[in-house]
C-alpha positions in Angstrom: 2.6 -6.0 -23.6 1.0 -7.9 -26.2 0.1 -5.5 -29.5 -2.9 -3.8 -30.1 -3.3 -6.6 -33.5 -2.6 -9.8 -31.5 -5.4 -8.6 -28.9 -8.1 -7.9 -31.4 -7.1 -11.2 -33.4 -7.4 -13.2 -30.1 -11.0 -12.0 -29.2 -12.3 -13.5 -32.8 -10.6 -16.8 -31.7 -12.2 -16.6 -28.1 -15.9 -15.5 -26.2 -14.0 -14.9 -23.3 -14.2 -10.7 -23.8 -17.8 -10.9 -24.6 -19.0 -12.5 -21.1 -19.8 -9.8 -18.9 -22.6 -9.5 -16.0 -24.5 -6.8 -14.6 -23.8 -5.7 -11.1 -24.5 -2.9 -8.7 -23.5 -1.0 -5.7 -24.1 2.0 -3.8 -22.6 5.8 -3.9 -21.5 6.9 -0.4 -24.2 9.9 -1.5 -27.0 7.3 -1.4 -26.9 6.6 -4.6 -26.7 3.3 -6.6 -24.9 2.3 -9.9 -25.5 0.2 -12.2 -22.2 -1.5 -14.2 -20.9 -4.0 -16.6 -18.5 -6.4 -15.9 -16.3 -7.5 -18.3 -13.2 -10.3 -17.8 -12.0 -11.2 -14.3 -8.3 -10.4 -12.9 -6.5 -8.5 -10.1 -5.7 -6.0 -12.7 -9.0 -3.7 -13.1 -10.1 -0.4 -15.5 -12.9 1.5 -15.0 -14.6 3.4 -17.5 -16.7 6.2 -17.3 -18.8 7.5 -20.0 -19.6 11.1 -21.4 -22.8 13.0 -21.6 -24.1 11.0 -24.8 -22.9 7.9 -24.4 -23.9 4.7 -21.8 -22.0 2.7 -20.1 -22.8 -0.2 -23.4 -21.0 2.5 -25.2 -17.6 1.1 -24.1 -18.3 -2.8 -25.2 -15.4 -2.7 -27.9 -12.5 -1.2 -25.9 -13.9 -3.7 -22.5 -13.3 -6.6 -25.2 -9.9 -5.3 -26.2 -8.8 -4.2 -22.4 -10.1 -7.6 -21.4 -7.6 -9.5 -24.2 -4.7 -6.9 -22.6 -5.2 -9.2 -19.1 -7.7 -6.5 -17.8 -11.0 -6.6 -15.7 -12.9 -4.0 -17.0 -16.0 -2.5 -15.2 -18.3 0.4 -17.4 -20.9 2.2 -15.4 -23.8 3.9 -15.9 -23.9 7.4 -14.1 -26.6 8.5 -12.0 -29.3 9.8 -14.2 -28.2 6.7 -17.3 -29.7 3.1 -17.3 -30.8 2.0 -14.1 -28.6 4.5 -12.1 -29.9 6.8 -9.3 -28.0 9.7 -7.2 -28.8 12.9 -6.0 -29.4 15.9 -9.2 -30.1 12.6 -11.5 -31.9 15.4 -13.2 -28.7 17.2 -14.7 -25.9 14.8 -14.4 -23.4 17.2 -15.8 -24.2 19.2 -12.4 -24.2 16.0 -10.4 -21.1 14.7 -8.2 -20.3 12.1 -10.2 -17.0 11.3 -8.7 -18.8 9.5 -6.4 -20.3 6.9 -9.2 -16.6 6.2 -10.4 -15.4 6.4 -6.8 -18.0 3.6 -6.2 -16.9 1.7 -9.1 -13.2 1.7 -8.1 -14.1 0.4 -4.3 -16.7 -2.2 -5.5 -13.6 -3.5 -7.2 -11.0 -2.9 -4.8 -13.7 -5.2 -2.4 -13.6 -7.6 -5.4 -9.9 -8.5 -5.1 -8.6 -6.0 -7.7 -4.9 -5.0 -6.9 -4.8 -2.1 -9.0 -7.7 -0.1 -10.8 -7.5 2.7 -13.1 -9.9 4.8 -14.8 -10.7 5.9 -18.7 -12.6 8.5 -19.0 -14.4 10.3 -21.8 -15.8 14.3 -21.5 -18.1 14.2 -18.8 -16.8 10.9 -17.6 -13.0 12.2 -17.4 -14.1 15.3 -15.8 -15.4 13.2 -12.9 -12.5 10.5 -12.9 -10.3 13.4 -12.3 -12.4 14.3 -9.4 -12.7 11.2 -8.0 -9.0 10.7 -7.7 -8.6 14.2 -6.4 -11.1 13.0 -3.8 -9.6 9.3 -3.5 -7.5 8.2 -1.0 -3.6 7.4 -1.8 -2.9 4.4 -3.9 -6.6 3.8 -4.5 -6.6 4.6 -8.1 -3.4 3.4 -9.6 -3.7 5.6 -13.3 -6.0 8.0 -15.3 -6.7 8.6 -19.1 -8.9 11.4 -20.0 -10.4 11.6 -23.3 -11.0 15.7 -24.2 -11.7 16.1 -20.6 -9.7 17.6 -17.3 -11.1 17.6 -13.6 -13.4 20.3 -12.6 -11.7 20.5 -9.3 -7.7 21.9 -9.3 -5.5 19.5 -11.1 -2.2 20.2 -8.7 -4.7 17.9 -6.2 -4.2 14.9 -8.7 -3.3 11.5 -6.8 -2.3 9.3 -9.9 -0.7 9.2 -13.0 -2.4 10.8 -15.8 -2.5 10.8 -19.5 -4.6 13.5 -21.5 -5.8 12.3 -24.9 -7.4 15.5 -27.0 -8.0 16.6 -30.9 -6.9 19.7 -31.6 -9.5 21.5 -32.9 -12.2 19.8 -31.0 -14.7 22.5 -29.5 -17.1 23.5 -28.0 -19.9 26.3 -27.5 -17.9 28.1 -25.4 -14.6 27.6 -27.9 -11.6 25.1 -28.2 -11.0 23.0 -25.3 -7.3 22.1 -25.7 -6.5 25.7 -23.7 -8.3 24.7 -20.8 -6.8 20.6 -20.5 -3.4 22.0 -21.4 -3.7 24.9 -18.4 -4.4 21.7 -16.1 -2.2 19.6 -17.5 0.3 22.1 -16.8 -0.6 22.3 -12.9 -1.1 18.1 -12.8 1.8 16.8 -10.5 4.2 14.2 -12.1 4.2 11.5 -14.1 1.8 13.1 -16.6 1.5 13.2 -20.6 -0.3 15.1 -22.8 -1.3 13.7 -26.2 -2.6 16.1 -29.5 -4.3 14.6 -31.9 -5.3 15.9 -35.3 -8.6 16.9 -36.1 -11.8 17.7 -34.2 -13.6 14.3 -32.6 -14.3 14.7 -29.1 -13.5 12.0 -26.5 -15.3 8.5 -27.3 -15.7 10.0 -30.8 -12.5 9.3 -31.4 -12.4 6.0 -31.1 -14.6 6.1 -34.9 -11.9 8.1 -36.6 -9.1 7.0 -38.7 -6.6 7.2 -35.1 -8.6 5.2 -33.0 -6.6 2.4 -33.2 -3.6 4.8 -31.8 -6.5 6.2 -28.8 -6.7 2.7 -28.2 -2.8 1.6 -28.4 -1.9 4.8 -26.0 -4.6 3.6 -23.4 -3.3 0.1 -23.5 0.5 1.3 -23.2 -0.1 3.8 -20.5 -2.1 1.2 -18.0 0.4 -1.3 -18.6 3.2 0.9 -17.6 5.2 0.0 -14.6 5.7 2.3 -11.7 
């Protein structure tokens, strides 16, 4: 795997990162998502936003998963953007595993051989859903940023990697009791990575270990089987 350095030196000496389109495709719920496409390849990563961020939120790691050899796809959940879906309204009450199961078909459809998912908060909760939902072999590997599934974690169907700061919190108290207690149920392969400090999720990639955030993410998907 190239290093995280030769990446993000290649993508000043190329545009090829920075061309993406806008596609979009329907939920099996009757809804529709809207997504940017970033690289091409039969290696793909989805990645799925939390509540305060958009699916442009996600444009420097797409450049830097797209310099890895990855075809990256970031939606907009129903409720963001363009998107549409049933309880639109309040997203973080919405089944939103059907957006990112959406996203991981359109690509499958696409050619893609293998597609994974990052997630961040709200968007991790519901990639863990979606592969608890998905059917075998359809999504090949998970990284969840401060988040865990919403449905039991023992149901898990891919490889997963938590990614949380220690201290990071919130109304209802510190979150790392509640990812470790489904970490602990996840089935095999899984890892669990503590960070220090506070930033939640996509925050993290603005802190002083973002560029180790970003150097797990890329060493994880690139694992073999």
């Amino acid at each position: 795997m190239r290093t995280l350095i030769a990446i993000m030196a290649a993508l000043f000496l190329s545009d090829i990162a920075t061309a993406q389109k806008t596609v979009f495709f329907p939920t099996e719920d009757g809804g529709v998502v809207f997504a940017d496409v970033y690289g091409a390849g039969d290696r793909a990563v989805v990645l799925a936003h939390g509540g305060r961020f958009n699916k442009e939120s996600w444009a420097k790691q797409a450049q830097i998963l797209v310099g890895a050899g990855f075809q990256v796809l970031a939606l907009d959940f129903r409720g963001y953007g363009k998107s549409t879906g049933p309880c639109q309204s309040d997203p973080m009450d919405a089944p939103l595993k059907f957006d990112v199961l959406a996203a991981v078909r359109y690509l499958r459809a696409g050619g893609a051989k293998s597609v994974s998912i990052v997630g961040g908060s709200m968007g991790g909760a519901a990639a863990g859903d979606a592969s608890i939902a998905s059917r075998p072999g359809e999504i090949d590997r998970l990284v969840l940023l401060s988040a865990a599934p919403n449905d039991p974690a023992d149901k898990l169907k891919s490889p997963i990697l938590f990614i949380v700061a220690r201290d990071d919190a919130s109304a209802d108290g510190p979150r790392l009791p509640g990812i470790r207690e489904q970490f602990e149920k996840a089935p095999q392969p899984k890892e669990l990575i503590v960070l220090d400090g506070s930033a939640h999720a996509q925050y993290l990639f603005q802190t002083d270990q973002g560029e180790r955030v970003m150097h797990e993410i890329l060493r994880f998907l690139s694992a073999k089987k």
